[in-house]
C-alpha positions in Angstrom: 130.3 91.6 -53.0 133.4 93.5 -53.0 135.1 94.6 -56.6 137.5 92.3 -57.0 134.4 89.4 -56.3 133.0 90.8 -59.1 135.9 91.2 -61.4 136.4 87.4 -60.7 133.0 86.3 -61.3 133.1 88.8 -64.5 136.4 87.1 -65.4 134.8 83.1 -65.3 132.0 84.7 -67.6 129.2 85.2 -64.6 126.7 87.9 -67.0 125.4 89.1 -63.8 128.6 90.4 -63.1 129.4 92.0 -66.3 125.4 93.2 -65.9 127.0 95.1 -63.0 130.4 96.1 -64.3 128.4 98.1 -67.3 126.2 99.8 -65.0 129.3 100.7 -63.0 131.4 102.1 -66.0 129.0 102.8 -68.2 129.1 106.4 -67.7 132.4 106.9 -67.4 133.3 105.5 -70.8 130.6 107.5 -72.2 132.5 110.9 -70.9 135.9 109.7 -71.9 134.7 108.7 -75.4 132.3 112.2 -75.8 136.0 113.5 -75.0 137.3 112.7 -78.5 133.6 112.0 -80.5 131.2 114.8 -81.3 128.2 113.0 -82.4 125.9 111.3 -79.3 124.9 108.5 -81.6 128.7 107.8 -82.3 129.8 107.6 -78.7 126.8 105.5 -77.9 128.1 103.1 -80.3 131.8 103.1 -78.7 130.4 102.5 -75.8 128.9 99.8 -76.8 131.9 98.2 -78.8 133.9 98.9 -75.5 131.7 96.6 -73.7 131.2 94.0 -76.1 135.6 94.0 -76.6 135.9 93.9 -72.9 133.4 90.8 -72.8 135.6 88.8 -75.4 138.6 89.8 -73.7 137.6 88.5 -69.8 139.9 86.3 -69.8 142.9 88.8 -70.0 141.7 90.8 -67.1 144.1 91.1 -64.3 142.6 91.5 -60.9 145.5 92.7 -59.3 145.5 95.4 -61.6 143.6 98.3 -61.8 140.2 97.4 -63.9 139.3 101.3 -64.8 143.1 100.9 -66.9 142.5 97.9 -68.7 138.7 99.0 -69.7 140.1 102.8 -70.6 142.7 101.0 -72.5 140.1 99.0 -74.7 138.1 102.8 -74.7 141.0 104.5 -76.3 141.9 101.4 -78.8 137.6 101.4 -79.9 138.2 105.5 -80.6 141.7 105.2 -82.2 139.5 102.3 -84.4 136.9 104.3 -85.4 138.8 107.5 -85.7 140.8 105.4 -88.2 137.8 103.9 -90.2 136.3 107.8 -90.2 139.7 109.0 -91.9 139.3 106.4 -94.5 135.7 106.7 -95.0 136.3 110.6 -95.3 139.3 109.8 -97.8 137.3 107.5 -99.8 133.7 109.8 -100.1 136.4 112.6 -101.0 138.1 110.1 -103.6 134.4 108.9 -105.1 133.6 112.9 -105.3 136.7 113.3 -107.2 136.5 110.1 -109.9 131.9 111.5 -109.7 133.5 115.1 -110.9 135.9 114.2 -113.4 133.5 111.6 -114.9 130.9 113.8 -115.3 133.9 115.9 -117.3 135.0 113.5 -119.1 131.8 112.1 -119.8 129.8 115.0 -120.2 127.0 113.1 -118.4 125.9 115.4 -115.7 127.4 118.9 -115.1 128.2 119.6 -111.3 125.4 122.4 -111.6 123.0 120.3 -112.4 123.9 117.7 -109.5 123.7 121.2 -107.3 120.2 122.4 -109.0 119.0 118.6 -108.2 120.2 118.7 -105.0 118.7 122.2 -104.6 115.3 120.8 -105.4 115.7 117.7 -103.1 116.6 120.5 -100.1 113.6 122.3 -100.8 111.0 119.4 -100.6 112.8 118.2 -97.2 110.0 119.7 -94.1 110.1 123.2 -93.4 112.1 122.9 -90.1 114.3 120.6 -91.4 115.0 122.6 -94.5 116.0 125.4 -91.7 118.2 123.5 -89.5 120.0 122.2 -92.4 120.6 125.4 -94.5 122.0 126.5 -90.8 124.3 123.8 -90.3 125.7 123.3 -94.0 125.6 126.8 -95.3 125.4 129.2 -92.4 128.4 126.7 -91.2 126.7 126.5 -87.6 127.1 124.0 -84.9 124.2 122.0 -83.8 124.7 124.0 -80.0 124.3 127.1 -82.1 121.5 126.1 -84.1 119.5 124.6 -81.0 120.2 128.0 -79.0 118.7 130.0 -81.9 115.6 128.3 -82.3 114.9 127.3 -78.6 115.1 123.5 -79.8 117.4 120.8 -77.8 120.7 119.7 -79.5 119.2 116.4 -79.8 116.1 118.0 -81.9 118.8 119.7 -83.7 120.7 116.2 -84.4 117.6 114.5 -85.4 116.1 117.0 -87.6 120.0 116.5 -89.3 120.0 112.8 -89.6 116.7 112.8 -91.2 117.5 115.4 -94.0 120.9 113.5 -94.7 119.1 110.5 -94.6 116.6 112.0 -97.5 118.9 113.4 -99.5 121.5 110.6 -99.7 118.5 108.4 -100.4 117.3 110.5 -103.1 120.6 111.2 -104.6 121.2 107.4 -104.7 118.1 107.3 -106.4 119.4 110.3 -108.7 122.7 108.2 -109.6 120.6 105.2 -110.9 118.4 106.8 -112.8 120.9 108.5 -114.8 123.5 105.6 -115.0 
């Protein structure tokens, strides 16, 4: 089946096709998107989006154009998207931090220290190697490459170890904020 066959038979819907128009492209959106995304688990999920947008949008491919252009195109629109919803998600965590800190002020609920001594205590009960790889990242201000070359650990060891520890301590501080509201 030549490509254009199988741009057609994608375009009237035929799975199969679009079964072989992922494992085709796949790859190549995955390097174009790591382009512009640090995190694996990020550009895993634009990848994904990309091929889920260019499913409900068969019906606008044109097979006399190039494919890889309109498929990049949806790429760069998925990163521009998230990129986006990052900047407001980083805006509004900085925002909540702000209202948290002059709350606790106003308030005089909960001093800033003593969020930092709790959180302090929370770091120290995470696992040993966690504890390491996270005092690395946050307060040695080291990337995951760095941290993974100094203790003879993959990046992906490096990542996971990470996304655990936030994942404890953002539970934990959750926990934290409804026991003392």
């Amino acid at each position: 089946m030549t490509h254009k066959e199988l741009i057609l038979k994608f375009k009237e819907g035929d799975e199969e096709a679009f079964s072989s128009i992922y494992k085709l492209y796949w790859e190549k959106v995955y390097n174009f998107s790591r382009l512009y995304l640090v995190s694996s688990e990020d550009v895993a999920e634009i990848v994904q989006e990309v091929f889920i947008k260019l499913w409900e949008t068969r019906h606008l491919v044109d097979e006399k154009q190039p494919f890889e252009g309109f498929l990049f195109i949806i790429t760069r629109n998925q990163i521009f998207n998230y990129s986006r919803k990052q900047l407001n998600y980083s805006f509004l965590k900085m925002t909540v931090l702000q209202s948290m800190e002059q709350s606790y002020e106003d308030e005089d609920q909960l001093e800033i220290s003593d969020l930092k001594k709790h959180l302090s205590v929370l770091i120290s009960q995470l696992p040993e190697r966690q504890q390491q790889i996270f005092r690395m990242s946050r307060e040695q201000h080291l990337t995951y490459k760095q941290i993974a070359e100094q203790l003879s650990i993959s990046e992906k060891t490096v990542e996971y170890h990470m996304t655990a520890a936030l994942k404890y301590l953002r539970k934990n501080l959750y926990l934290l904020s409804l026991f003392l509201n």
